[in-house]
N, C-alpha and C positions, 0 to 999 in steps of 0.2 A: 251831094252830101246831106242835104236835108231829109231822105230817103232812112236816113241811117235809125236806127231804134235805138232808144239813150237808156233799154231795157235788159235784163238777163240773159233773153233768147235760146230760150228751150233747155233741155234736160243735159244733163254730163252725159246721159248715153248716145244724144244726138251729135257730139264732136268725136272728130275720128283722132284729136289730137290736142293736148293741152300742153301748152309749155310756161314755167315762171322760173327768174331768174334765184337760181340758190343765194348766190352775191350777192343779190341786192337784198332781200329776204335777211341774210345774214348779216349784213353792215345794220338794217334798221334794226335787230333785237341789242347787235352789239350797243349801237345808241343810244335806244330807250333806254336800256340796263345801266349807262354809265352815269347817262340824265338820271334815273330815279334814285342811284346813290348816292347822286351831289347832291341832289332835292332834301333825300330822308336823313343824310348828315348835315347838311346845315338848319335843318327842322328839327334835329334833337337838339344841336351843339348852340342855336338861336338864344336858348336861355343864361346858359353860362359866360356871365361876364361880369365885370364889377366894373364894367366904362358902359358908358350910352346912355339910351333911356331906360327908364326901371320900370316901363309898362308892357314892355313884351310879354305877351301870355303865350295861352294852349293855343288860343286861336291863331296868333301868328306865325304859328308852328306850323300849328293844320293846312293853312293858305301857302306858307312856301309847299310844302309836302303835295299839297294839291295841283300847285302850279309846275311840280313836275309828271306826276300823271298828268295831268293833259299835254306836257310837253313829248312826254314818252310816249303817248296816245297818238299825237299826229305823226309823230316819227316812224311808228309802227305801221299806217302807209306803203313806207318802201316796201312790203312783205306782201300789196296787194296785185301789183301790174300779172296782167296773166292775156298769154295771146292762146285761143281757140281755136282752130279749123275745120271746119265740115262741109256736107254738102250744101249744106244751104248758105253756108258764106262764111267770116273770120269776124270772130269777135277779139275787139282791143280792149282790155279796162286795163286803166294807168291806173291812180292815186284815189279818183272819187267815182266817175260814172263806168260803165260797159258801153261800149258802141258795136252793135254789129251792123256791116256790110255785107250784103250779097255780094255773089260774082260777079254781077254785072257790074258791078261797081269799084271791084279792084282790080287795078293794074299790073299790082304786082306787092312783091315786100323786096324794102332795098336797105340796103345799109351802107350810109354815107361813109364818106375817104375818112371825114372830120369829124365823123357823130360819137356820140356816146352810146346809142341804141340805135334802134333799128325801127325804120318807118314805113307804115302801109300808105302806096303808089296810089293817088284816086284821079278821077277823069280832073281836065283844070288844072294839071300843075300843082294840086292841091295833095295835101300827105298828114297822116296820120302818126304821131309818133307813138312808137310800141315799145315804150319801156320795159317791157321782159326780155330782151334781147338785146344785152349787153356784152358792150367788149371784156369785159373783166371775167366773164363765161365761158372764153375758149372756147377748146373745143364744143362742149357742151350748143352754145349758140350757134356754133356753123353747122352741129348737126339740126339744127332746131332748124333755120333756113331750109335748107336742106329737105325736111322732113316735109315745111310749107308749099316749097316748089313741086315737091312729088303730087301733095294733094292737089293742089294748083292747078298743073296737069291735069289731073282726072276732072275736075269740075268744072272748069271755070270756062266758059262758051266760046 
């Protein structure tokens, strides 16, 4: 696993197959979006009161307002997990980095009895969880499996 590149790994035209889950994509905008309107109404509605303190300004307006952008900002996340296949091997990016694996180095992609997503097989008992390939995806995900075993097949030694 140390083998693996914590890098990009080459061009979109070099994978023969990209897959990202719509659901999960779609749960993170609905989030961000629910967080930025609690943020931006309780940032306007902050001043209007005749009880508390009498020092509430613009600024602590701005700082709630802000502190939902960035709460919306990490949420927005969910939208990045994306699994790759090609010849030259399967890249996994969950939430922050990419990893790709050559073929020698994967086993397989399996999807647990219990899991929520779906994990790439590595030498060692060891696994890689691939959050683009989630139960909530249906068919969608089993054809994505599916589409991974095909290439699988073709490449892998």
């Amino acid at each position: 696993m140390d083998d693996a590149q914590t890098h990009g790994g080459g061009s979109a035209d070099d994978w023969e197959f990209e897959y990202r889950s719509r659901r999960l994509a779609v749960i993170g905008v609905v989030i961000a979006v629910v967080v930025l309107v609690i943020h931006i109404t309780f940032g306007a509605l902050l001043t209007i009161s005749n009880t508390g303190p009498d020092n509430i300004g613009f600024a602590d307006q701005a700082a709630v307002i802000l502190i939902g952008v960035v709460i919306a900002g990490a949420v927005m996340l969910l939208a990045r997990p994306r699994l790759r296949v090609g010849p030259q091997g399967v890249a996994v990016r969950n939430l922050a980095t990419e990893r790709v694996f050559g073929w020698d180095q994967v086993l397989g992609l399996d999807y647990p009895e219990k899991g929520f997503g779906g994990q790439l097989e590595l030498p060692g008992d060891e696994h890689v969880p691939v959050l683009a390939i989630q139960a909530g995806d249906g068919e969608k995900a089993v054809a994505a499996m599916e589409r991974f075993r095909a290439i699988e097949a073709r490449h892998r030694p």
